[in-house]
C-alpha positions as CSV (number, residue, x, y, z in Angstrom):
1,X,10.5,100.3,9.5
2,X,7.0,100.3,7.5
3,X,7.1,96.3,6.7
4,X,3.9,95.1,7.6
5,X,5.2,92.1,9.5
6,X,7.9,93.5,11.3
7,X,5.1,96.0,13.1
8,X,2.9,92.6,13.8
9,X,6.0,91.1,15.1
10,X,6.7,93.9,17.4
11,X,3.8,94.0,18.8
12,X,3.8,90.8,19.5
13,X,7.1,90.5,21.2
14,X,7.5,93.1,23.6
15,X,10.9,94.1,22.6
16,X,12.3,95.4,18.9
17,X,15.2,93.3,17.3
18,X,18.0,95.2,14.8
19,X,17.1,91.8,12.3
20,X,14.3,91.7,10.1
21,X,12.6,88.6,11.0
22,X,12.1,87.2,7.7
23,X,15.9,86.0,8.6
24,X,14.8,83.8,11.3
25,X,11.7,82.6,8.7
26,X,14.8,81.2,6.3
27,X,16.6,80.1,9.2
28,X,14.1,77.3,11.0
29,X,13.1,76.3,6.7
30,X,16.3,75.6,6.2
31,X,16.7,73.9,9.5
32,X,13.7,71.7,8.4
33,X,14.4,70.9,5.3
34,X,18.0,69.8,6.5
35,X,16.7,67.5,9.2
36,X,13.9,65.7,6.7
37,X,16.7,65.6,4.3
38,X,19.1,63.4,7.3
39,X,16.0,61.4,8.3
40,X,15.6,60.5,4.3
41,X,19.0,59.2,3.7
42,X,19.2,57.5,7.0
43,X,15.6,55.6,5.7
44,X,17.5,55.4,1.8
45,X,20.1,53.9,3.5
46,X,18.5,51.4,5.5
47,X,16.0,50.6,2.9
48,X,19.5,49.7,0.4
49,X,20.9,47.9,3.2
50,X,18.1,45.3,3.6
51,X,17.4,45.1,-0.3
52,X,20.8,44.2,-1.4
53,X,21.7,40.8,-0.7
54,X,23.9,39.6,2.3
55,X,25.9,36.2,2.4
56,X,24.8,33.9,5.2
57,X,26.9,33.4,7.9
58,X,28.7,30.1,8.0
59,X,27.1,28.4,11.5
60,X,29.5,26.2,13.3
61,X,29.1,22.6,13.1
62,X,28.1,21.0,16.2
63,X,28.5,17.0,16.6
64,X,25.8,15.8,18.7
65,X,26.9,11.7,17.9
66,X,27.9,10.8,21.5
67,X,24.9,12.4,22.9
68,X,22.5,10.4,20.5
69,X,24.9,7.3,21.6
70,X,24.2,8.2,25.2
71,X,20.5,8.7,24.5
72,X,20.1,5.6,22.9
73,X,21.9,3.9,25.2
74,X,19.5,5.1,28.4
75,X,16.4,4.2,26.3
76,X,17.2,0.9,24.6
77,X,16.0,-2.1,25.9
78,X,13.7,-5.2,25.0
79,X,11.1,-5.2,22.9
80,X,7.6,-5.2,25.2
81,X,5.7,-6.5,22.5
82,X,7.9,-9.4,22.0
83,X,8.3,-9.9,25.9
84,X,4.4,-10.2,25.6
85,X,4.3,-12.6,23.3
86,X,6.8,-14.6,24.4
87,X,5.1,-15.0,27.9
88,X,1.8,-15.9,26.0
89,X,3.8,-18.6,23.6
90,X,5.3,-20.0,26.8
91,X,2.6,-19.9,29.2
92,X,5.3,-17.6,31.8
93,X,3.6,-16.5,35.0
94,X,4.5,-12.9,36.6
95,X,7.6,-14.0,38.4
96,X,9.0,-15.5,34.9
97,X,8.1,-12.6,33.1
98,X,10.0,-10.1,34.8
99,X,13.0,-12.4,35.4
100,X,13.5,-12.7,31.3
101,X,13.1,-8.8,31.3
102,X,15.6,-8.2,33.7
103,X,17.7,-10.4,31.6
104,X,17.5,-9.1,28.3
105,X,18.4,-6.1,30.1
106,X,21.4,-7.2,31.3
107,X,22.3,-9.3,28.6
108,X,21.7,-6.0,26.3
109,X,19.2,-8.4,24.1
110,X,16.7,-5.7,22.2
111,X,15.1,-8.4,20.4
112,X,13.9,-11.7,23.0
113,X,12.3,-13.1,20.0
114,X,15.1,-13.9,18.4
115,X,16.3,-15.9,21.3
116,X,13.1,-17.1,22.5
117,X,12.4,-18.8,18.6
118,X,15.4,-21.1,18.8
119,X,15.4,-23.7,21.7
120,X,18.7,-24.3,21.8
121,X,19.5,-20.5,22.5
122,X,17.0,-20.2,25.1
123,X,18.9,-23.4,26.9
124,X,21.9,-21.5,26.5
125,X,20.6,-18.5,28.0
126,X,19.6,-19.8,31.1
127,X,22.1,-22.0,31.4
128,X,24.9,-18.9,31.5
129,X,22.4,-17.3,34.2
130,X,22.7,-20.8,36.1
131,X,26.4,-20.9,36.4
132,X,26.2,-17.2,37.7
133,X,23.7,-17.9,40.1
134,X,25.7,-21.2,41.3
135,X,29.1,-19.2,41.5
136,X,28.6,-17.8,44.8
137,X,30.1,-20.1,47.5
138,X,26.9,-19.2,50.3
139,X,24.1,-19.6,48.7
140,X,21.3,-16.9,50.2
141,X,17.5,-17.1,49.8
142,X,18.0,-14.6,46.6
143,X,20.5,-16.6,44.8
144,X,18.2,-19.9,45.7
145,X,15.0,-18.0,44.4
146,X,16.6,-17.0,40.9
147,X,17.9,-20.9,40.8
148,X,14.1,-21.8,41.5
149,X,12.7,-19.1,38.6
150,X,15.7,-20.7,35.8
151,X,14.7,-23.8,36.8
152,X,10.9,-23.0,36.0
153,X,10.9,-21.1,33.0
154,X,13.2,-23.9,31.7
155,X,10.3,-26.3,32.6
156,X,7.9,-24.2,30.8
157,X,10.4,-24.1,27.6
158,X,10.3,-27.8,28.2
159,X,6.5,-28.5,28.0
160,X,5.9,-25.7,25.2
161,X,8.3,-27.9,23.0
162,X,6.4,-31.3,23.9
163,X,3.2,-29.4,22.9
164,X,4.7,-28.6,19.6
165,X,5.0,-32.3,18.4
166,X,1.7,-33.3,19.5
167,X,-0.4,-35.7,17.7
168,X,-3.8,-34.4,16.0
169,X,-4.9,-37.4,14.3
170,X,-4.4,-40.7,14.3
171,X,-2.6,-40.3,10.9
172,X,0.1,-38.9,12.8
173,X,0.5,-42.3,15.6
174,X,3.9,-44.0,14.5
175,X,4.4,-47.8,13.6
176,X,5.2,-50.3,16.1
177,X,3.0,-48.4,19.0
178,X,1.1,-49.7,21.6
179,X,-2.9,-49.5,21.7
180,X,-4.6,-50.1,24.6
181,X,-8.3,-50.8,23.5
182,X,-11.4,-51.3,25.3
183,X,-14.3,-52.7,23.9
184,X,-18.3,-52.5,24.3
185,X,-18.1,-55.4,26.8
186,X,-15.1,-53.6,29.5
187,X,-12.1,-55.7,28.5
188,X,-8.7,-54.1,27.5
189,X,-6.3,-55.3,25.3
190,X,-3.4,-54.8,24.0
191,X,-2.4,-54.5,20.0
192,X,0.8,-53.3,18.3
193,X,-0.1,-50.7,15.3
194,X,1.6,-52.8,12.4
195,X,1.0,-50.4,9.5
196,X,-0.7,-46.7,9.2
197,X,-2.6,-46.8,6.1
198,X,-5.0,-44.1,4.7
199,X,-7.7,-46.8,4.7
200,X,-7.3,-47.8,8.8
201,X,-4.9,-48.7,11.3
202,X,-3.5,-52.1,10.5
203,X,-3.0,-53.6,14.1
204,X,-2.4,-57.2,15.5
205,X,-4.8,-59.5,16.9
206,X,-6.4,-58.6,20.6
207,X,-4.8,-61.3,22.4
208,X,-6.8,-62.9,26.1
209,X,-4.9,-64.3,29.4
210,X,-4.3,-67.5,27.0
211,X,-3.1,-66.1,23.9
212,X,-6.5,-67.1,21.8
213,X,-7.2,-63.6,19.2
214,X,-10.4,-61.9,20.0
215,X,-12.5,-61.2,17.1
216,X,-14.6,-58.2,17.9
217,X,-17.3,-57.4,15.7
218,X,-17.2,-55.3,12.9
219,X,-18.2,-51.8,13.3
220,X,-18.3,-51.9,17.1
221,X,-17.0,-49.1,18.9
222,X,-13.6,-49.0,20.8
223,X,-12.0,-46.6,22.9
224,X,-8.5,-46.6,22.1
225,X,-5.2,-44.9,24.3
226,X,-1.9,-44.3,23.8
227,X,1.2,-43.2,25.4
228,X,4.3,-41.7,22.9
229,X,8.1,-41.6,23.3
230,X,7.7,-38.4,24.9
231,X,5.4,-39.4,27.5
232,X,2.1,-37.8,26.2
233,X,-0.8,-39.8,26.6
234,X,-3.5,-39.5,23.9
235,X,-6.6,-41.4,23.7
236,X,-9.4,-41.5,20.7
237,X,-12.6,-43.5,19.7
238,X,-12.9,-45.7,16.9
239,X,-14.4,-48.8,15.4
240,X,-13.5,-52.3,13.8
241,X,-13.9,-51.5,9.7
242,X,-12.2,-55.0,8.6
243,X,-10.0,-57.5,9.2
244,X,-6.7,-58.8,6.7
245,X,-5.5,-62.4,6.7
246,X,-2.5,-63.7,5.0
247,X,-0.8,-67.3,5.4
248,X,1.2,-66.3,8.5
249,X,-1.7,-64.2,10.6
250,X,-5.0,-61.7,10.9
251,X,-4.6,-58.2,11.1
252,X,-7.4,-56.2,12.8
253,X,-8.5,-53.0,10.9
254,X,-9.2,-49.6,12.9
255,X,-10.7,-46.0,11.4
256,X,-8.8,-43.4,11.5
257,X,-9.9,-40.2,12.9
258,X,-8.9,-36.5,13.8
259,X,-10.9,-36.3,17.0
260,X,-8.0,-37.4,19.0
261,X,-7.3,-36.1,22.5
262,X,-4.1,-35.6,23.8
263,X,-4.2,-36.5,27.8
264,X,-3.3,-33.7,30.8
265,X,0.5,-35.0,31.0
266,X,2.6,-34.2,33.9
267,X,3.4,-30.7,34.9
268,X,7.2,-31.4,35.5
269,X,9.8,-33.1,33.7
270,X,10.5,-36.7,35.7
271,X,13.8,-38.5,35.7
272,X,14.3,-42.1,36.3
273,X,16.6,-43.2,39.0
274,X,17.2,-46.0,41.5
275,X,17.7,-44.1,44.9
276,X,17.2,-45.5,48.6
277,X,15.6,-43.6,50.9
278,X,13.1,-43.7,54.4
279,X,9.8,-42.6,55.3
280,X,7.3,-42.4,57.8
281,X,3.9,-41.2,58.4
282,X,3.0,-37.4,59.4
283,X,-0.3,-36.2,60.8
284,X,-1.3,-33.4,59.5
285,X,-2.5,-30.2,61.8
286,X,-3.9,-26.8,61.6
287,X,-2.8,-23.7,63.0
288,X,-4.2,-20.3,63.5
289,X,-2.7,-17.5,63.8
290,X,-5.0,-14.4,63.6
291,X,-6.4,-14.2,60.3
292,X,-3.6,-16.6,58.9
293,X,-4.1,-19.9,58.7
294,X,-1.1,-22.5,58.4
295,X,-0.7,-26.4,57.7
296,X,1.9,-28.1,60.1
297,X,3.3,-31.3,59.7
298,X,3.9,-33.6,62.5
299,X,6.2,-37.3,61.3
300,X,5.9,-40.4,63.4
301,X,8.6,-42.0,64.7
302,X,8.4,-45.1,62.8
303,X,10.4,-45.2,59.9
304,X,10.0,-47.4,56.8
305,X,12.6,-48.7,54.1
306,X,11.9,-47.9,50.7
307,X,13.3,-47.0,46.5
308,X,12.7,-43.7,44.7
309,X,12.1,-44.8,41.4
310,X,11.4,-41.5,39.8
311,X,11.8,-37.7,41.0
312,X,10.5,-34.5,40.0
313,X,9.9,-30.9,41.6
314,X,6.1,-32.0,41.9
315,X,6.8,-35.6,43.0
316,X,7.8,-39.1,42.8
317,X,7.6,-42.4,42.9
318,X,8.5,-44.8,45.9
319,X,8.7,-48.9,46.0
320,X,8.5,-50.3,49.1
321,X,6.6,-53.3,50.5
322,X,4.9,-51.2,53.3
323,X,3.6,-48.4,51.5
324,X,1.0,-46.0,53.1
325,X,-3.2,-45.4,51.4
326,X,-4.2,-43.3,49.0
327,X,-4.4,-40.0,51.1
328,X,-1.8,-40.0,54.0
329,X,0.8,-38.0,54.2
330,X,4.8,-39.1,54.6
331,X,7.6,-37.3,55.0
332,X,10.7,-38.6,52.7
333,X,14.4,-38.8,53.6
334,X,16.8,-39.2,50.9
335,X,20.3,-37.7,49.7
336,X,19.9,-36.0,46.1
337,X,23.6,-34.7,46.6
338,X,26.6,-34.8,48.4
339,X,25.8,-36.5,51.1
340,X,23.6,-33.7,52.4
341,X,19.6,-35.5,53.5
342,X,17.1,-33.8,52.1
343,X,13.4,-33.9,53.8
344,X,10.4,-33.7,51.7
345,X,6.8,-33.9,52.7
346,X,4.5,-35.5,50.5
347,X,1.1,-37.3,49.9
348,X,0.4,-40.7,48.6
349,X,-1.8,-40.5,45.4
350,X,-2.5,-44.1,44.5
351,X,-0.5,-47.3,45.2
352,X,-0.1,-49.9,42.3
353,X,1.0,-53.4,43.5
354,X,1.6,-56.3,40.4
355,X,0.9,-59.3,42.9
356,X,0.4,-59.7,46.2
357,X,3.8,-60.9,47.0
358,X,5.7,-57.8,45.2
359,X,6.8,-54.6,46.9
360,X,4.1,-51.7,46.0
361,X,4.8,-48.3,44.0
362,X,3.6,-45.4,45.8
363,X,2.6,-42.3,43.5
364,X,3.5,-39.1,45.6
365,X,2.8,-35.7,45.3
366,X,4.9,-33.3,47.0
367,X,3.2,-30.9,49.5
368,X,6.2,-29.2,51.1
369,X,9.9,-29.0,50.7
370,X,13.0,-26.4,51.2
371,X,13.8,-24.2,48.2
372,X,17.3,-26.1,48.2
373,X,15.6,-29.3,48.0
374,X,13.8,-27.9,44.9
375,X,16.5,-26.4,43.1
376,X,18.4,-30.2,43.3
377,X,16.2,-31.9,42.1
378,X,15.4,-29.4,39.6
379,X,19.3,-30.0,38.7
380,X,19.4,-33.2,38.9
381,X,16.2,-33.3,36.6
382,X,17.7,-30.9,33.4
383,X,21.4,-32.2,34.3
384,X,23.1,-35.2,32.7
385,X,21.3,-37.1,35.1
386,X,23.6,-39.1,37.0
387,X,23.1,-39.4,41.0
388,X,25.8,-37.3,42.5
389,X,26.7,-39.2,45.7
């Protein structure tokens, strides 16, 4: 053969083929053009398949409401801003404050300000926690210590509400109350406020030992005190602006003012009782042990008669006609409750006596006592009152 391209393609392969290779030439073009042919109308294909539009599959509904539930359940609880603000109002020490959190957590209460607003809910509360705390026949120092932290916080409640109703001005002292003024010379009287007027207080005559009125100049200064239903004491400065006469008797006239200071009253709620009990002296001692050092009380043998004529957790009051000074220590033997003698140690504050002849009230401030004995008279306190016996 003469082709041009069969004689280059002999001598490049070393053999000679029966087949022109311009056969093989069609062959692999054909081969080409059939494979970019496949590879376009896979590509036209997939190119149709995303362009045209697909309806989305339906995705199964999953109900995740108990699980929320269950969340919300695990991080609920009382409001910490409210629990702050509540300690503030109420003056609650560290103790108190995690007791009322503990509570609301029991009690499932998410908002303490809505109890703590209302009084009457917040004696409620703590009254349910009291019964709970009571129901267990042996009482155990946890059970007595919870008692102790009711009992407190219900003390706290207590003096928050007294604060409330405070007096700011003399505007604000009721009719028919008892002034005790002192005047530029150092005698005290006594008047009863007969009217509150916006021009003075209209009181009676300062009376002396013989019942002859004491007219004290006008505009001298008096110091003025007071003491309310609810046992706060306030006391104020004033002076004499006039006096009012009519046919029957002389009113003395005293300014009002706002600059009126209510007295440091008593940390604890008393309650007034008739209850016998016994004392005797105690010497006081001091122990050391190691860095710690530790008061011990040491009572006499002698034993002295005597009345409780008031109780509180802080302290009471005691008539007898051998009471101790101002100073010493006594420990006191009475029974708050069931027959069961309680022992509390405590020290004489001051001693009033009326006469000579009459039995003498000591003022005493506890300075040691069981937890029990606390929680009694803490019980006896916020009761009904009456002297169980």
């Amino acid at each position: 053969m003469n082709d041009p391209f069969y004689v280059a393609f002999c001598e490049v392969f070393a053999f000679q083929t029966t087949v022109s290779p311009f056969y093989f030439i069609i062959l692999g073009v054909v081969i080409v053009v059939v494979v970019i042919l496949k590879l376009y109308s896979k590509y036209s294909a997939k190119q149709e398949f995303h362009d045209k539009p697909h309806p989305k599959r339906a995705q199964p509904i999953v109900d995740r409401t108990p699980e929320l539930i269950k969340t919300m359940r695990l991080n609920l609880g009382p409001d910490k801003k409210e629990l702050r603000q509540i300690g503030l109002f109420f003056g609650f020490k560290d103790l108190q404050n995690q007791y009322i959190k503990r509570v609301c957590e029991a009690e499932k209460i998410t908002h303490p300000g809505q109890i703590f607003s209302d009084y009457g809910k917040i004696t409620e509360l703590l009254e349910s926690r009291l019964v709970k705390a009571q129901q267990s026949q042996h009482p155990t120092k946890e059970t007595e210590a919870e008692k102790t932290i009711i009992y407190t916080i219900r003390e706290s409640v207590e003096n928050r509400k007294k604060q409330g109703k405070r007096i700011t001005s003399t505007r604000m002292i009721p009719e028919k109350s008892t002034l005790s003024i002192t005047v530029p010379e150092g005698e005290q009287y006594s008047v009863e406020l007969v009217h509150n007027a916006s021009m003075g207080l209209v009181c009676s005559m300062p009376l002396d030992s013989d019942g002859t009125p004491v007219r004290v100049p006008l505009w001298a200064k008096l110091s003025a005190f007071l003491t309310v239903k609810t046992n706060q004491s306030y006391k104020f400065d004033t002076r004499v602006i006039k006096y009012e006469s009519d046919l029957s008797s002389m009113r003395i006239v005293l300014a009002q003012t706002d600059s009126i200071q209510s007295m440091p009253d008593r940390s604890h709620d008393r309650k007034r009782l008739t209850m016998p009990c016994a004392f005797s002296p105690v010497t006081v001692g001091t122990v050391s042990n190691g860095k710690k050092t530790e008061r011990r009380f040491y009572p006499s043998h002698l034993s002295m008669d005597g009345t409780i004529l008031d109780i509180s957790a802080g302290g009471c009051s005691i008539q007898t006609k051998k009471p101790l000074k101002p100073g010493e220590y006594m420990e006191i033997r009475c029974i708050l409750e069931k027959q069961t003698e309680d022992t509390m140690i405590g020290k004489t504050v001051r001693v009033q006596a009326e006469s000579p002849d009459s039995p003498s009230v000591m003022h005493i401030q506890f300075a040691k006592m069981p937890r029990a004995t606390m929680n009694r008279i803490f019980s006896f306190v916020y009761a009904d009152g009456d002297h169980k016996q």
